[in-house]
C-alpha positions as a printed Julia matrix, in Angstrom:
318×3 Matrix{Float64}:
 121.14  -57.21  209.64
 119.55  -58.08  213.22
 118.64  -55.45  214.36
 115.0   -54.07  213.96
 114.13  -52.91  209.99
 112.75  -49.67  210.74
 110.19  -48.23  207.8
 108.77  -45.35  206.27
 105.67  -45.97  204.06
 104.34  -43.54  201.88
 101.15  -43.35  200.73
  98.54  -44.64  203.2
  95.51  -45.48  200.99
  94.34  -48.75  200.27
  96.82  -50.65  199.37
  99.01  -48.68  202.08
  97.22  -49.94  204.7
  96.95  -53.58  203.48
 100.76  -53.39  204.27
 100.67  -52.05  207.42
  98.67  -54.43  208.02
 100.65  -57.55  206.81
 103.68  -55.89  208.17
 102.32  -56.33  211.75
 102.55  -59.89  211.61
 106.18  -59.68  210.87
 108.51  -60.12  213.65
 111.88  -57.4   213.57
 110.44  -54.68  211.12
 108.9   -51.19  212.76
 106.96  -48.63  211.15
 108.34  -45.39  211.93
 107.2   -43.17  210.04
 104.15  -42.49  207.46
 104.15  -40.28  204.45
 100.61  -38.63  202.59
  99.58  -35.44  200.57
  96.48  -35.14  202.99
  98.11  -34.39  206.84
  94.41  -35.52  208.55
  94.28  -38.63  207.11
  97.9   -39.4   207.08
  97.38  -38.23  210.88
  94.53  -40.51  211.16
  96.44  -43.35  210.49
  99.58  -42.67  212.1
  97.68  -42.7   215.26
  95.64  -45.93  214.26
  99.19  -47.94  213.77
 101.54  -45.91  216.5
 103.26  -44.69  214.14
 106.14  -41.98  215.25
 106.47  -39.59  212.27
 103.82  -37.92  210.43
 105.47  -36.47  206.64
 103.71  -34.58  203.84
 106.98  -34.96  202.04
 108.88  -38.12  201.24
 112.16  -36.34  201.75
 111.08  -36.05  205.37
 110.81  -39.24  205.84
 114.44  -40.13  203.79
 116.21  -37.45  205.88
 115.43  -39.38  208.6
 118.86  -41.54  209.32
 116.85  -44.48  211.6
 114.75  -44.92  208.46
 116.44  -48.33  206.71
 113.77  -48.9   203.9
 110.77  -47.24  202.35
 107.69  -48.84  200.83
 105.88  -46.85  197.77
 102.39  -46.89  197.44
 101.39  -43.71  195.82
 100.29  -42.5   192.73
 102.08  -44.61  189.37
 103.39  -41.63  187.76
 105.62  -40.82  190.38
 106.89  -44.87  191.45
 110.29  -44.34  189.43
 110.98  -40.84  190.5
 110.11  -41.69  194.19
 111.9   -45.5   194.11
 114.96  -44.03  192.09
 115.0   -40.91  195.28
 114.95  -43.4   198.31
 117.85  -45.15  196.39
 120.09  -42.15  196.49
 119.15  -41.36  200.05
 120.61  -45.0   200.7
 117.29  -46.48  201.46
 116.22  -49.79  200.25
 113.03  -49.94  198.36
 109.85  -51.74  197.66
 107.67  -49.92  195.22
 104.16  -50.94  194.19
 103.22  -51.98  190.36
 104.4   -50.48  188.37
 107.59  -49.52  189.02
 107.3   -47.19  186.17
 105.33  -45.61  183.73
 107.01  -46.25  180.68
 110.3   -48.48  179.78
 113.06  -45.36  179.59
 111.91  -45.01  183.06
 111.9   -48.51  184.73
 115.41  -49.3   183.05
 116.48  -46.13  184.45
 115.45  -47.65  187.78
 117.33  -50.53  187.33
 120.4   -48.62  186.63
 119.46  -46.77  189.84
 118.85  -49.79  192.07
 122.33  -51.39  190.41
 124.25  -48.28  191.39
 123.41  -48.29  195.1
 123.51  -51.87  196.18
 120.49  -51.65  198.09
 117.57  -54.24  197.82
 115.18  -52.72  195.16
 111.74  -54.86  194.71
 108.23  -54.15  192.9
 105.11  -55.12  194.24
 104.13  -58.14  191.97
 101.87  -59.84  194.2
 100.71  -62.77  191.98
 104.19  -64.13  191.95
 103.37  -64.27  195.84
 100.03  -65.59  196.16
  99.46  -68.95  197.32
  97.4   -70.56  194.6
 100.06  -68.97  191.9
 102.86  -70.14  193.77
 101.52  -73.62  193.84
 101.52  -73.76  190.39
 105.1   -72.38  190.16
 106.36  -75.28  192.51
 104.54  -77.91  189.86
 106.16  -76.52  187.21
 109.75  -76.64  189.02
 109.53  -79.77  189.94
 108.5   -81.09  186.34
 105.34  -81.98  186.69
 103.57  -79.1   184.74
 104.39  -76.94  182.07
 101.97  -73.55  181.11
 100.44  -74.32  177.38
  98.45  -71.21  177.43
  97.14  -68.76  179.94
  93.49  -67.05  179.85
  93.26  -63.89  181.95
  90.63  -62.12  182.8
  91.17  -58.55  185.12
  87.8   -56.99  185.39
  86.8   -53.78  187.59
  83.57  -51.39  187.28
  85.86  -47.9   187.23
  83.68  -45.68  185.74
  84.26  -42.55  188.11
  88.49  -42.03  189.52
  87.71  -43.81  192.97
  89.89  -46.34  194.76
  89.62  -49.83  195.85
  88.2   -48.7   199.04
  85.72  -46.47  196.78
  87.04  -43.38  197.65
  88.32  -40.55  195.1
  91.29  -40.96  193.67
  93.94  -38.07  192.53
  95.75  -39.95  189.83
  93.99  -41.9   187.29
  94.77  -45.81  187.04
  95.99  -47.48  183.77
  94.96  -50.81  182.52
  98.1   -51.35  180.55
 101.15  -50.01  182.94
  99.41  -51.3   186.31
  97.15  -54.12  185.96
  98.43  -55.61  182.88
 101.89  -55.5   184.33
 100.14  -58.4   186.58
  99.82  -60.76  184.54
 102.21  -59.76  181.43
 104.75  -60.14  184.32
 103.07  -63.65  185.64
 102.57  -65.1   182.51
 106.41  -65.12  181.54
 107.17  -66.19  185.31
 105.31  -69.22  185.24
 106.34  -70.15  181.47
 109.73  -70.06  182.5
 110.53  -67.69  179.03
 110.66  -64.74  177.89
 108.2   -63.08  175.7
 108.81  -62.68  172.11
 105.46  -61.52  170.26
 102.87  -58.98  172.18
  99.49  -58.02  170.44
  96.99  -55.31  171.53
  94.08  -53.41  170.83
  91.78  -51.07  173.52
  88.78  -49.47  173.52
  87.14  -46.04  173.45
  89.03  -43.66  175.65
  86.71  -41.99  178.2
  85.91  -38.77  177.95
  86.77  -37.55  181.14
  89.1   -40.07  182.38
  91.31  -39.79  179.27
  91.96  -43.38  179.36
  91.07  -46.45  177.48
  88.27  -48.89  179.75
  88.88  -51.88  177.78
  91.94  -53.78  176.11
  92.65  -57.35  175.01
  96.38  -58.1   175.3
  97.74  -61.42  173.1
 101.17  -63.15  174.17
 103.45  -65.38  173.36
 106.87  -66.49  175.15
 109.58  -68.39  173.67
 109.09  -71.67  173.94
 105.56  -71.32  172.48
 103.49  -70.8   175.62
 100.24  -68.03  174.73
  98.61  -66.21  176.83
  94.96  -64.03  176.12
  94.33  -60.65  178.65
  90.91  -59.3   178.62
  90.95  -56.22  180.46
  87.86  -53.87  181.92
  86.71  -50.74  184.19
  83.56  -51.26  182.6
  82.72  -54.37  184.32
  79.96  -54.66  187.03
  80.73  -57.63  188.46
  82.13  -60.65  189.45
  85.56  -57.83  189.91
  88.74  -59.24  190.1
  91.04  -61.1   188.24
  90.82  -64.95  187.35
  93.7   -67.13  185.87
  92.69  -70.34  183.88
  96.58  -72.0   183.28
  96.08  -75.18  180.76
  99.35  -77.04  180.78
 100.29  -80.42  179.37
  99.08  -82.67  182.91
  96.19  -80.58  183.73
  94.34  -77.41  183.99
  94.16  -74.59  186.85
  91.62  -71.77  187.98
  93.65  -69.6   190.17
  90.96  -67.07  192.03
  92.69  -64.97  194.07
  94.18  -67.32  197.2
  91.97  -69.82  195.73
  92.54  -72.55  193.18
  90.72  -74.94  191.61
  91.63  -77.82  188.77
  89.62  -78.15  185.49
  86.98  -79.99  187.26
  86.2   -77.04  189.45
  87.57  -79.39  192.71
  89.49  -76.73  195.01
  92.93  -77.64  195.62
  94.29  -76.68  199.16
  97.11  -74.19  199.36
  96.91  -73.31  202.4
 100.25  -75.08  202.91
 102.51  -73.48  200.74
 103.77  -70.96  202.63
 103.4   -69.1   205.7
 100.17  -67.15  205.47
  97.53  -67.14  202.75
  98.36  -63.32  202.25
 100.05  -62.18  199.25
 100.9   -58.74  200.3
 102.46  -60.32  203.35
 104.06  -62.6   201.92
 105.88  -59.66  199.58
 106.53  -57.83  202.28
 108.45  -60.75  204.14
 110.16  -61.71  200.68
 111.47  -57.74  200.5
 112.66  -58.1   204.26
 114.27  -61.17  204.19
 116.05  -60.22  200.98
 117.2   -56.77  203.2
 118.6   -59.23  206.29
 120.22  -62.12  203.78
 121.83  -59.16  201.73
 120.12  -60.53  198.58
 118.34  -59.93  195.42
 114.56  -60.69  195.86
 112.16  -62.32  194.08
 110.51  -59.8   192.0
 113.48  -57.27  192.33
 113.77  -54.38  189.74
 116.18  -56.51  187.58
 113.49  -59.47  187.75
 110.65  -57.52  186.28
 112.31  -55.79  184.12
 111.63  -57.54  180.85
 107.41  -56.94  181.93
 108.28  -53.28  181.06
 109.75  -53.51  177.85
 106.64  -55.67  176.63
 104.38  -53.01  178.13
 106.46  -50.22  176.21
 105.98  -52.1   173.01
 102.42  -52.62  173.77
 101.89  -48.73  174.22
 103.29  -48.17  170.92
 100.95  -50.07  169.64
  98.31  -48.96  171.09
  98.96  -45.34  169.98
  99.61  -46.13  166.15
């Protein structure tokens, strides 16, 4: 494909317009058109980024025949149901974690995304990042190998707001969004699959309906463990922090930034061609539409995240 990837995003919250953002800095894709449940805002931003088409439906936007691929970032419950949709309309897709809810629905996906042809990707940005990357090219080349991995992914969610601290209409889930992170990651940079998956949560709020703490325990085949400590409770520092101890060294992966055991920073800003993960996806999910390839972090990829987190769930629920 040379010609221009034209785009339809739905869902222009926060994380919508961190990719509208990375996607101007990518030469040959357009956004045409933008899709959101509330028409002023979605208006509102339209405007902001020259975008053409204004949609309260997605199936506005996938009628549309100059529309080549759609990028999901709206509420989880509906990712698999919305992904599986633009897949049938012959769209490809990018959807953001998690691609599903629960496993009958991500392999379902799969099937979907195997059916059509078209590139199908999920928005796992850690495999992306810079400073997680770095540590993925170490361990290809030989010189590393992950020992254990200690996680921690802490935000203070107390009320249903977003990142931008605005209200949300879905409520967020520790175990199908942000543990998919790093139950995803962890296997990644281990290079094997996981066998054994542990977990236990904590009170379920009583408004939220949800549980605001869990520790996750995990181990791949080749021996590698990995500890998640998980938290909306959590005032601060917020974010998530990655500690990899290998067999020639230890890691501190903060975001973009990573440091060795001695708390020395390491500089990534080398390893590929911006420091921004979401942009980085997003050029990974075009390049794999032009090349008329799978991508990194395709449906098929992933997959194996969502049967842990399916086990996990039953767990949780005996």
């Amino acid at each position: 494909m040379s010609k221009t990837i034209k785009v339809a995003l739905a869902g222009p919250g926060a994380f919508g317009i961190k990719h509208l953002d990375a996607i101007k800095l990518i030469d040959g894709v357009e956004v045409v058109s933008v899709i959101g449940r509330d028409p002023e805002r979605t208006r509102e931003v339209a405007a902001q980024y020259g975008i053409p088409h204004v949609a309260t439906e997605l199936d506005e936007a996938l009628a549309l025949p100059e529309v080549d691929a759609v990028i999901l970032c709206t509420p989880t419950q509906v990712h698999a149901e919305q992904a599986m949709a633009c897949l049938k309309a012959g769209k490809h897709v990018q959807v953001e974690i998690p691609m599903a809810d629960s496993w009958a629905d991500a392999q379902a996906l799969v099937d979907a995304q195997q059916a059509s042809g078209k590139v199908a990707m999920v928005g796992h940005t850690r495999r992306f990042n810079p400073s997680h990357q770095w540590v993925n090219k170490k361990i290809r080349a030989g010189e590393f190998n992950v020992q254990q991995m200690d996680v921690q992914t802490y935000f203070f969610r107390r009320k249903n707001i977003n990142a931008l601290g605005q209200p949300r209409s879905w409520t967020d889930h520790l175990l199908w969004h942000h543990a998919a992170h790093t139950v995803d990651l962890f296997a990644y940079q281990a290079g094997s699959p996981i066998v054994k998956a542990n977990a236990i949560q904590g009170p379920i709020h009583p408004e939220l309906g949800i549980a605001m703490d869990m520790s996750i325990q995990l181990k791949a085949a080749n021996g590698a463990i990995c500890t998640l400590s998980l938290s909306f409770n959590n005032e601060g520092p917020l974010g998530t922090y990655f500690r990899y101890i290998g067999d020639t060294g230890t890691y501190i992966a903060r975001y973009d930034d990573l440091y060795n055991g001695k708390d020395e920073q390491i500089d990534v800003s080398k390893v590929d061609v911006s420091m921004n993960g979401i942009e980085l996806q997003d050029r990974e999910f075009f390049a794999a539409i032009r090349e008329g390839r799978e991508p990194n972090a395709s449906v098929a990829k992933v997959f194996d995240c969502y049967r842990v987190l399916g086990e996990l769930e039953k767990q949780l629920a005996d």
